[in-house]
LUMKELUM-792930 format. One line per 8 residues: number of its first residue (from 1); their letters; for each residue x, y, z of C-alpha. Coordinates in steps of 0.001 Angstrom, whole numbers, plus 500000, padded with zeros to 6 digits. Layout:
BEGIN
NUM = a = X:Y:Z; ... $
END
This chain:
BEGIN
1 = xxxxxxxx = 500000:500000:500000; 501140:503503:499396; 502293:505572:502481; 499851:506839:504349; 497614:504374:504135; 496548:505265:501118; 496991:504168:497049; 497136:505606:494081 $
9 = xxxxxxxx = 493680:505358:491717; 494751:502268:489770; 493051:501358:486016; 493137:497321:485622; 493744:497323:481589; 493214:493728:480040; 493605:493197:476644; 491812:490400:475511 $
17 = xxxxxxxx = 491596:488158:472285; 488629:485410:472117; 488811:485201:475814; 485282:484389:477236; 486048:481586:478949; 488942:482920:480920; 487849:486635:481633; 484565:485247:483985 $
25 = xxxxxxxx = 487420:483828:486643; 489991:486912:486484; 486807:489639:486797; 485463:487456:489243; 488643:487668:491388; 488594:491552:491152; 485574:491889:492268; 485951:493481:496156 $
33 = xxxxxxxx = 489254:494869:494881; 488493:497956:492946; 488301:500740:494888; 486603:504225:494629; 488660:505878:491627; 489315:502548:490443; 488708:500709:486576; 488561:497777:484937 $
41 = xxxxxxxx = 489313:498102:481121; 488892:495609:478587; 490040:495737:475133; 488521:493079:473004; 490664:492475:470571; 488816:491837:467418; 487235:488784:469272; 485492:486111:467545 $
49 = xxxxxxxx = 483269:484899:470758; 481544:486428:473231; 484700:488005:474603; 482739:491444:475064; 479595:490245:476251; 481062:488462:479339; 483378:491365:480026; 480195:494114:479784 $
57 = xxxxxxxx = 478089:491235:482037; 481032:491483:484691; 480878:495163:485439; 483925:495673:482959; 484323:498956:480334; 485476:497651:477383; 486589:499154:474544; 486130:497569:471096 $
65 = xxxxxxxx = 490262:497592:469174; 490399:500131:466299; 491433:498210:463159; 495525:496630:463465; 497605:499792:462436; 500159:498681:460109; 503375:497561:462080; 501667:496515:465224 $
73 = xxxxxxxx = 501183:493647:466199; 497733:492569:468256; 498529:493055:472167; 500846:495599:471822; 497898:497382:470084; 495040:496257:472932; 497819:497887:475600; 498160:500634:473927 $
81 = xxxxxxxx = 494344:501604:473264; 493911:500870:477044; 496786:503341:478332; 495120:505564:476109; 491596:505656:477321; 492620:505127:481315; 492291:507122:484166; 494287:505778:486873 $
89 = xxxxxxxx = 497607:507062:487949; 499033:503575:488463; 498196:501299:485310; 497703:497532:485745; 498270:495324:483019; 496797:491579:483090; 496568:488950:480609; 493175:487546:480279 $
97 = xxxxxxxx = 494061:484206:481749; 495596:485368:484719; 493562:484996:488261; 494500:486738:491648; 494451:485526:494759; 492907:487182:497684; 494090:490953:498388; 496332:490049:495179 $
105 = xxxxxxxx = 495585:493455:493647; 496783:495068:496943; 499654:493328:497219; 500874:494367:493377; 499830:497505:494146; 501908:497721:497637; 504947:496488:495909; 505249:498784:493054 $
113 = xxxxxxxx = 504689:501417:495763; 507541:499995:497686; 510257:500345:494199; 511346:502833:492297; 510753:501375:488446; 508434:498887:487070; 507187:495916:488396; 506420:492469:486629 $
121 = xxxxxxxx = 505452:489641:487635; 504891:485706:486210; 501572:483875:487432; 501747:481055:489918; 501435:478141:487018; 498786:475855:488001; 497584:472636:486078; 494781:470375:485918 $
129 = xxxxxxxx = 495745:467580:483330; 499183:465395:482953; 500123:467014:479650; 500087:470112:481289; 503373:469110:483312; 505308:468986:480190; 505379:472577:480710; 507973:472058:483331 $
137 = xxxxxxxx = 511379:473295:482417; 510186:476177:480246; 508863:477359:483318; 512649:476422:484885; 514455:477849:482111; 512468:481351:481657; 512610:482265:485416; 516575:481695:484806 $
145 = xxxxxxxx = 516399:483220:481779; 514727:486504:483201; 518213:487248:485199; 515957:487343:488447; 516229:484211:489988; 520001:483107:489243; 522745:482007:491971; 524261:485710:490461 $
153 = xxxxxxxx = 521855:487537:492084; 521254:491567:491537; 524674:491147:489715; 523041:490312:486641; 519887:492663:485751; 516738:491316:484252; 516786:491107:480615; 512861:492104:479875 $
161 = xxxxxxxx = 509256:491892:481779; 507178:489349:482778; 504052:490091:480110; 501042:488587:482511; 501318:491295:484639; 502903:494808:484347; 502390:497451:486406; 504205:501124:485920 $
169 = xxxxxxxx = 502855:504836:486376; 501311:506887:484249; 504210:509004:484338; 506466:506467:483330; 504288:505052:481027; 504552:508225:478657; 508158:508510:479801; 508897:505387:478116 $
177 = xxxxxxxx = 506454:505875:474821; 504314:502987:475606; 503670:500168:473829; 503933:502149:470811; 507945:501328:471229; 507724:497678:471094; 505109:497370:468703; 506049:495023:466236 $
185 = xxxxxxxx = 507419:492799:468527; 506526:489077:469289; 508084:489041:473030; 506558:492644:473573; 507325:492117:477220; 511493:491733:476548; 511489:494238:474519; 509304:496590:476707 $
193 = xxxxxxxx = 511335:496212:479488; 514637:496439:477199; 513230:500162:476535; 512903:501139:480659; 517151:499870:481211; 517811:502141:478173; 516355:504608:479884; 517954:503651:483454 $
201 = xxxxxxxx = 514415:503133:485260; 514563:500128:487610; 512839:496631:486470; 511700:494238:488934; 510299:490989:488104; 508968:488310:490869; 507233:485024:490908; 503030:485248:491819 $
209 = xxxxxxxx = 503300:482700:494235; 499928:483508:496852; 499089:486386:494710; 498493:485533:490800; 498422:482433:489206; 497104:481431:485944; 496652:478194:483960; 498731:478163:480566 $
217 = xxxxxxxx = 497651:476654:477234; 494200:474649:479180; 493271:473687:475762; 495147:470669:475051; 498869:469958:473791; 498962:471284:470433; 498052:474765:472407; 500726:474002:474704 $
225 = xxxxxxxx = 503256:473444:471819; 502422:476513:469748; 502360:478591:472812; 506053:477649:474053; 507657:477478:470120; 506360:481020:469609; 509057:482805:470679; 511117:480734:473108 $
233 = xxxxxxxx = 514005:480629:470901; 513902:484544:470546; 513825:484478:474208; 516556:482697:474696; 518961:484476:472520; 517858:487299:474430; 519320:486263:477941; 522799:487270:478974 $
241 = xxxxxxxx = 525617:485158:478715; 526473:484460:482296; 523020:482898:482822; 523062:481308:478972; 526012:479468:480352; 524627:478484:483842; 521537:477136:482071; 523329:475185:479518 $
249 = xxxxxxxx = 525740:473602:482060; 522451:472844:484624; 520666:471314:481978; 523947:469254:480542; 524898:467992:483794; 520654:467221:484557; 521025:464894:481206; 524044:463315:481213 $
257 = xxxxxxxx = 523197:461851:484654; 519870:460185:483296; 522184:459211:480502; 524696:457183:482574; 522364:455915:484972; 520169:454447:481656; 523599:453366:480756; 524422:451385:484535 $
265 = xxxxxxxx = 520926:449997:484133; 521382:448677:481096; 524580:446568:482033; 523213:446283:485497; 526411:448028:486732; 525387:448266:491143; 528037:450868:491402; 527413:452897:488601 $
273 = xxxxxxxx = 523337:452692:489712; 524014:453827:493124; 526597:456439:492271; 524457:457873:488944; 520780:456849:490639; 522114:459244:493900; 522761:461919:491387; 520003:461764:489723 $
281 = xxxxxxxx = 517704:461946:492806; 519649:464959:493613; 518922:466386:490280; 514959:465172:490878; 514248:466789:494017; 516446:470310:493286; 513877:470096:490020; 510549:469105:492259 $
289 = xxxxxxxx = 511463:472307:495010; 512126:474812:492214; 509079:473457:490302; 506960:473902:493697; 507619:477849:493644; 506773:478442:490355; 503886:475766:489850; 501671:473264:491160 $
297 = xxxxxxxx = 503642:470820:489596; 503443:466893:490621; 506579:465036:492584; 506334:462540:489623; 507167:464946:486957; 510743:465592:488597; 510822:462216:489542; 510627:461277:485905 $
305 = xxxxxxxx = 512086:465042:485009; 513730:462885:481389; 510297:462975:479889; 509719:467224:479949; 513414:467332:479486; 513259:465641:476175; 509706:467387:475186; 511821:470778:476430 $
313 = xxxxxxxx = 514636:469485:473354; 511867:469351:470609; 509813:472304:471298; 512719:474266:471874; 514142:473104:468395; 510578:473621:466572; 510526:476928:468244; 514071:478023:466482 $
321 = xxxxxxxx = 512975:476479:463189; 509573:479140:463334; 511598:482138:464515; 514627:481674:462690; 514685:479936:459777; 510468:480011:458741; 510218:483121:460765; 506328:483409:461164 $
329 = xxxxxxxx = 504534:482125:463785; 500549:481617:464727; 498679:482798:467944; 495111:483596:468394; 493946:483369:464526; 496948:485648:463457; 499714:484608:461686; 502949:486844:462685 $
337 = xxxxxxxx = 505996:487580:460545; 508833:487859:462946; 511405:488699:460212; 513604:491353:461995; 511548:491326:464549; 509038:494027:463896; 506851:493346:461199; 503497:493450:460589 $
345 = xxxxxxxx = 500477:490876:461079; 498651:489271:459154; 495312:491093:459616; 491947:489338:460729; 490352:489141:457818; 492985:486920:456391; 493416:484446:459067; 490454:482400:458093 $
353 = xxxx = 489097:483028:461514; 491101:480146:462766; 491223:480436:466684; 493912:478779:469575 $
END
């Protein structure tokens, strides 16, 4: 909370793209959050559902997306349209999907207060269904990634934003130029925060653990695929080298030692399965209590951590095929061109109204 006891007027801007049956649970868990001076804004993003109905039936404002400018691409757009129309002196960016906890608002609110940049922060990951858990070390490997949450510390700065939820001032909204500076790009949220280091302006990004969560890609394991590939690779070639290297050794150690313990299995070698099995336990259960703070991830899925480490390999692979070498990539009924980075989408009317 702001000193005093009392908070800046805060406008909750959610851009949203074919979204009906997430928005019901995120408006749901602002309700009894808002305060006087308060709004909710959602920006229905060319939506092929009932996207706008259920936002208007939840006490939302929502404001119907002009026609894709040339050069922008979808959510950078919806952001931008938001910022434009809000009120608040603190603005509150959520995706869609994203649900918070109890007093969540407060507590994002409260923190921002408590720093002197912009604050991010990545959903509490929570699952339902086994495939689901596949999702496990590109959850491991983006918190690294980020620069936040490395053995290094504050010695190595984060290298973007956490998209789900960003939350700046007005002031520094305008100081930065908005989404309009990022608005070509696929990983809007990198780039975004790329923009506020240029400009010296603290970013801070935490995990939502007890405050936001979400559930990624609900929708079944094709979703799940196309939603990592999109831009993972990009991501990655995005994080500093320090970390890069940390990463690669983690995850080279993490598969050699299923790789020799296969091995001592398959020659029924007792030393090499003791030494290699004790390793690889050690490996399991430093993967199940990372896991826990980012997710509600299952003891089995770092038990058996081989399986999401090889799906990890192929996505990740797929994913620099589509960035690098086919270099467009579909989300929500749009087809992007991520040639250089900052191109344009395909508009609506052209995507055959094909949906995630």
């Amino acid at each position: 909370m702001a000193r005093g006891g009392k908070r800046p007027s805060v406008s909750v801007i959610i851009p949203a793209r074919n979204e009906e049956k997430t928005l019901p649970a995120l408006l749901g868990s602002l309700k009894g959050q808002i305060g006087p001076g308060d709004e909710v804004i959602v920006v229905d993003d060319h939506s092929e559902d009932g996207t706008r109905d259920v936002a208007e039936h939840n006490g939302a404002r929502v404001i119907r997306s002009e026609a894709l400018p040339p050069g922008w691409l979808g959510k950078s757009w919806a952001c931008h349209q938001g910022a434009s129309a809000a009120a608040g002196q603190l603005l509150v960016f959520l995706d869609a999907d994203t649900v918070l906890d109890s007093d969540g608002l407060g507590r994002i609110v409260g923190t921002h207060h408590g720093s002197d940049g912009v604050l991010s922060v990545q959903p509490y990951h929570r699952m339902r269904r086994a495939y689901e858990e596949l999702s496990a070390f590109f959850n491991l490997v983006m918190m690294a990634a980020m620069g936040s949450f490395t053995v290094l510390g504050r010695a190595i700065k984060p290298i973007g934003l956490f998209g789900p939820v960003v939350v700046l001032t007005r002031q520094q909204y305008l100081g930065s130029g908005g989404y309009a500076g990022v608005k070509g790009e696929v990983l809007e949220d990198l780039a975004y925060g790329s923009e506020f280091k240029k400009r010296s302006v603290g970013t801070y990004c935490y995990g939502g653990r007890g405050t936001v969560s979400f559930r990624m890609y609900p929708d079944g394991i094709r979703q799940l695929i196309t939603g990592w590939s999109k831009g993972f690779a990009a991501g990655a070639a995005k994080t500093s080298a320090p970390v890069l290297v940390l990463i690669i050794a983690w995850i080279v150690g993490a598969t050699g030692t299923a790789r020799h313990l296969a091995q001592a299995m398959i020659a029924a070698d007792a030393i090499g399965i003791t030494t290699w099995g004790i390793l690889y336990l050690c490996y399991a259960l430093q993967i199940y209590w990372m896991l826990a703070r980012v997710g509600s991830f299952k003891l089995y899925t770092a038990l058996l951590y081989p399986v999401p480490l090889v799906f990890f390999f192929v996505v990740f692979a797929y994913s620099f095929f589509i960035i690098f070498i086919r270099r467009r990539v579909q989300w929500k009924g749009r087809e992007l061109d991520v040639k250089g980075g900052n191109d344009n989408a395909v508009p609506p009317a052209e995507t055959h109204h094909s949906r995630s």
